[in-house]
Structures are given as structure tokens and as C-alpha cells.
C-alpha positions in Angstrom: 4.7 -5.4 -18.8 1.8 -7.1 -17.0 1.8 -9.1 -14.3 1.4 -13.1 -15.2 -1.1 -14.4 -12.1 -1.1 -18.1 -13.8 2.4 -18.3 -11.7 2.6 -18.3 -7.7 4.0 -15.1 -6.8 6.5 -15.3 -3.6 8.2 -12.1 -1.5 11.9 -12.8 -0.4 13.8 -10.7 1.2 17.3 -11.0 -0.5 19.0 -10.4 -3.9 17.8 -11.6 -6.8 19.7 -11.9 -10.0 20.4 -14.2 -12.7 22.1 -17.2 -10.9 20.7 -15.8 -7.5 19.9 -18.9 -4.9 17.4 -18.4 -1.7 16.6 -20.5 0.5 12.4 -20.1 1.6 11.9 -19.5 5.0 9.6 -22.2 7.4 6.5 -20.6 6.6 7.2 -20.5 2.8 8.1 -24.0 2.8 4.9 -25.3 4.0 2.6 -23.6 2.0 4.9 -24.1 -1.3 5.2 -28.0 -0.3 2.8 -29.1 2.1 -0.4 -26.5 0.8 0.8 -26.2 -2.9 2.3 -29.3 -3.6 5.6 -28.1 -5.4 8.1 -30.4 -6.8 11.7 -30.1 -7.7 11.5 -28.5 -11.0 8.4 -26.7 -11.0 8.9 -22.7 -10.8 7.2 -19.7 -9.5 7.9 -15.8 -9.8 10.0 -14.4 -7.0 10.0 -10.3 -6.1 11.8 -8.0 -3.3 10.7 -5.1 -4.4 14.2 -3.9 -5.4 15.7 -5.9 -8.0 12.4 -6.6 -10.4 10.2 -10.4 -10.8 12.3 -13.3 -11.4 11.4 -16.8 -12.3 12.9 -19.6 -10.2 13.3 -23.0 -10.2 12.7 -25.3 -6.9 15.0 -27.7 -5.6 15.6 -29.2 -2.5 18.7 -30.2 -1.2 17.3 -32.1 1.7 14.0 -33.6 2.7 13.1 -30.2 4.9 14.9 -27.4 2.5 14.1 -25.6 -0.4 16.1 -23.5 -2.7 14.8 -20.9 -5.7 17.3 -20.6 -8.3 16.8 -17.4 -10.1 16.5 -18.6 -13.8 15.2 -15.3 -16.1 14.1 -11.8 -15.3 10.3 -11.4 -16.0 9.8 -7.9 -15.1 12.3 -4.8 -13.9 11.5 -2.8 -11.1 8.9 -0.2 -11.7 9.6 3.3 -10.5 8.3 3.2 -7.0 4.9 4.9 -6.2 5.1 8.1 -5.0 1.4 8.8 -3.5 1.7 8.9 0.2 -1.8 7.7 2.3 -2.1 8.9 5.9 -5.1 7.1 7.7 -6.7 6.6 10.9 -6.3 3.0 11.9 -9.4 1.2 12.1 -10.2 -1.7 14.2 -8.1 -4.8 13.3 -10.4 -6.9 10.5 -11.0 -4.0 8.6 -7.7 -2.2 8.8 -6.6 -4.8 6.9 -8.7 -4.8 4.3 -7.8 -0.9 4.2 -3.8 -1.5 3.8 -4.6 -4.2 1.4 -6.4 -1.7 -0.7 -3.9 0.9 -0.3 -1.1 -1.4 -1.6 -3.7 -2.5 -5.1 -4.2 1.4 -5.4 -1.0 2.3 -5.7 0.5 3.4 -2.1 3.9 4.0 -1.6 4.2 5.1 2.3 1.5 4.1 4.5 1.5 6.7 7.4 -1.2 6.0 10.5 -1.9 9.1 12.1 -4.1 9.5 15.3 -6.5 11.7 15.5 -9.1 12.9 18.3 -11.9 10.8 17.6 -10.2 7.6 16.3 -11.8 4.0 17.3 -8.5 1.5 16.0 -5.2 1.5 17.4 -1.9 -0.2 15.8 -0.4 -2.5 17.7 2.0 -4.6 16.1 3.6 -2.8 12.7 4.5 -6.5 11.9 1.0 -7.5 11.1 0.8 -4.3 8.7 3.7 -5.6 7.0 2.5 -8.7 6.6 -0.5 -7.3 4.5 1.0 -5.6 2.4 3.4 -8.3 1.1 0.6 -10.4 0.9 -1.3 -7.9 -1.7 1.8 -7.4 -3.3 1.9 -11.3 -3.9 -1.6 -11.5 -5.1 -1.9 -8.5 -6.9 1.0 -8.4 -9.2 3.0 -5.3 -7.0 6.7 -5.4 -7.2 6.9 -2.4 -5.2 6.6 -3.0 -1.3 5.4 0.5 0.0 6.8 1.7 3.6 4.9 1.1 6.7 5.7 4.3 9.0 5.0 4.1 12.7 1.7 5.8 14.3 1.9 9.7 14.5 -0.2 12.3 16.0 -2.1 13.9 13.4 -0.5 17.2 14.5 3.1 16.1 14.6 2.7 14.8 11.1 1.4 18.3 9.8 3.7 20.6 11.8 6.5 18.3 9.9 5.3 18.1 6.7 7.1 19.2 3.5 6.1 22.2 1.8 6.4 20.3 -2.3 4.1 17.6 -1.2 0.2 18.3 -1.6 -2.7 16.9 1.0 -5.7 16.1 -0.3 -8.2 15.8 2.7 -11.3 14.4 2.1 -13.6 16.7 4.3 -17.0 15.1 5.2 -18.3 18.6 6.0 -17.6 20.0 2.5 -20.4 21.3 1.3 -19.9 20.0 -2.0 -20.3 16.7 -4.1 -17.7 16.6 -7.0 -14.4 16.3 -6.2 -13.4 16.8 -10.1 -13.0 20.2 -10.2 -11.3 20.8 -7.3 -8.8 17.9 -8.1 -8.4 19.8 -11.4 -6.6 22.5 -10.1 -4.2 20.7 -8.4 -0.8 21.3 -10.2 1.6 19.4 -8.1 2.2 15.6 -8.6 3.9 14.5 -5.3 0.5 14.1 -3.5 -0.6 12.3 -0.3 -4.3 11.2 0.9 -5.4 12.0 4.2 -8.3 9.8 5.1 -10.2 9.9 8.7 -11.6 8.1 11.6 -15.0 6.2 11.6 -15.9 9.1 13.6 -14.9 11.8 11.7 -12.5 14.9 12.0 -12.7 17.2 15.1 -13.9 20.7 13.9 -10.6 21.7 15.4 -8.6 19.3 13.1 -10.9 20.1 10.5 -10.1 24.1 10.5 -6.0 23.1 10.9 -5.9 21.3 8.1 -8.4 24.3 6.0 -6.0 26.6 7.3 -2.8 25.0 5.5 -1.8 25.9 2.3 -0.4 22.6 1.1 -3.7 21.2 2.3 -6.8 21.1 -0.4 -10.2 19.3 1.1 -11.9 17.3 -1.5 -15.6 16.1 -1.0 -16.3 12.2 -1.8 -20.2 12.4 -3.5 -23.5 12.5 -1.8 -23.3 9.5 0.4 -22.2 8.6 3.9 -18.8 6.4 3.1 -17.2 4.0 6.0 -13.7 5.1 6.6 -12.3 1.8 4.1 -14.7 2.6 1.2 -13.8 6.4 1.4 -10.6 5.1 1.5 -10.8 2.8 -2.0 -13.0 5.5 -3.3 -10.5 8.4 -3.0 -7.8 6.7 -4.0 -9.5 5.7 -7.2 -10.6 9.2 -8.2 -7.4 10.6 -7.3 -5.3 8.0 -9.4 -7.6 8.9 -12.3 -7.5 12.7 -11.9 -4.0 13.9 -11.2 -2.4 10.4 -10.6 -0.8 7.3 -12.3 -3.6 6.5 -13.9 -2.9 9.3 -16.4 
């Protein structure tokens, strides 16, 4: 069932079921009053990325509270996404354009992992969070994928499970189709490994050739900023072997 974007879409963090009553939090309440201009009575779709889309009604039981009574279920929860996308962080404007994208593309974990050249650093996990519920809101995602904390590239491979393919997109592979290399690909619990605006170091580079669960993809003839190669692999990947399917 599609998404219906003629509604506003709102992220709580509660219960929701038929009957179910939340109360918005500050933040909520200005932009659904004071920016929006609800009324009693009017209704908007309500998600928490467990218990499916619900529409609710607004009410407001004093002059500086408002209430969403869970009326009908619009939508069930999907099954969650299952592709995992490890990235270097970027600097702050445009790592948030890059988790944004993530979430639209069909991210369930978002794993930052530092690497020797990397030029972004994540500070505040809150901020990532943030982002994603907001493209979730906008985008029509019930899902809300899981922000892990910064790793060490290293740590994150010497822990990684065996039943869960890497693809690595390799700016030093030679070659320009990442089709046919995608094709052979038989499992489907995948993750994305993206790099720095600087690139892998050629000793990262020949660790992650050197694993088996690893497969290096190229991303075409041109020179991709970290975010596009981002958006970019994810696309391809989703079409090849992924939910796209």
C-alpha cells in the first residue's frame, strides 16, 4: 500500500493502536499549531516504526496541549529493511543529505566507520537521528533504520558476520560495470560500504580485497563525491540483487 503524502506525516515515539492517545511533544506542537495551523478535528498520519501508519484526530485539552487519537490503521508495518550501509562521515551539511538518502534508499542500519583518510567526524548521534525521522516523515518510511555509533573501519571488519555480504565500491577498480559483478552475488543479507572524500588507503583497500565476504564493485567512468556514490550505489544495488526486485 502506498504512502498518501496529501496527509502530514508525524513520528511518535509510543504505541499506537486503535483507541491509542499521544500527547505531541513542544516541538510538535508548534509546528502542527503555530507553523501548520491545525485545528481540533483536523487529522494527520502518525508512525513509530513498530506498530504500522495510523490516522489521528487532534484535540486539545488545554490552550498549550495537544492530543492524537488513533482513529484507523492506514498501513501495517512493512518488514524492516535489511540492507546495512557503512560510510565515512562527511562534513556536517552534507552528511546529512547522505543519511537522508540512505533512509529514501532503503537503509536499515546506518553504521559510520572511520577510516584513515576521512575529512567528517560524528559528533552528536542525536542530530543523525533526527535526519532520519525527518526522511521517514517526508518520504512515506515506516521503518526507522538504526543509527550505530562510529567504528574503526577495522573493528567493524574483524567483527563482522560471515552470512552478510560487503559490497565495496573500489575507486581503483579497473572496471566500469558493476552489473556483472553484482550478478554473481547469491546472498541477499547485503551491506554497502562507501568511503571517504579522500578515498581508501591502499592498505584498507587490499584488507577489504582480501576478505571473502567482501566483493568490490566499480561505480562507472566518472569521478563520484562520496554522497552521489553513495545514492548511486545504493540505486544499482536495490535494482540488482535488492528490494527493488
Amino acid at each position: 500500500m502506498r504512502a498518501n503524502f496529501r496527509m502530514q506525516r508525524l513520528f511518535i515515539d509510543t504505541p499506537l493502536a486503535q483507541g491509542a492517545v499521544n500527547e505531541v511533544s513542544r516541538e510538535q506542537f508548534n509546528y502542527l499549531v503555530n507553523v501548520l495551523r491545525f485545528e481540533a478535528g483536523d487529522a494527520v498520519l502518525v508512525f513509530n516504526g513498530r506498530d504500522g501508519e495510523w490516522r489521528a484526530e487532534i484535540s486539545f485539552p488545554s490552550k498549550k496541549r495537544l492530543l492524537l487519537t488513533a482513529t484507523e490503521q492506514t498501513r501495517p508495518q512493512p518488514a524492516p529493511c535489511d540492507l546495512h550501509y557503512l560510510f565515512a562521515p562527511l562534513k556536517v551539511g552534507r552528511l546529512d543529505y547522505l543519511v537522508q538518502k540512505a533512509v529514501e534508499m532503503g537503509a536499515g542500519v546506518l553504521q559510520p566507520v572511520m577510516t584513515q583518510h576521512v575529512q567528517g567526524k560524528i559528533t552528536n548521534l542525536d542530530r543523525v537521528r533526527a535526519n532520519v525521522i525527518e526522511a521517514a516523515e517526508q518520504c512515506g518510511v515506516l521503518g526507522i533504520p538504526e543509527v550505530a555509533e562510529p567504528r574503526k573501519l577495522e573493528d567493524v571488519l574483524s567483527n563482522w558476520p560471515g552470512d552478510r555480504r560487503i559490497i565495496f565500491c573500489d575507486e581503483g577498480d579497473a572496471g566500469q560495470n558493476p552489473l556483472p559483478v553484482l550478478a554473481s552475488v547469491k546472498e541477499r543479507k547485503l551491506a554497502l560500504l562507501i568511503g571517504p572524500e579522500g578515498g581508501f588507503s591502499d592498505a584498507e583497500r587490499s584488507l577489504l580485497r582480501s576478505l571473502d565476504f567482501v566483493t568490490a564493485i566499480p561505480l562507472g567512468p566518472r569521478i563520484l563525491r562520496a554522497d552521489t556514490a553513495a545514492v548511486a550505489a545504493m540505486a544499482v544495488i536495490q535494482a540488482a540483487i535488492g528490494d527493488w526486485q
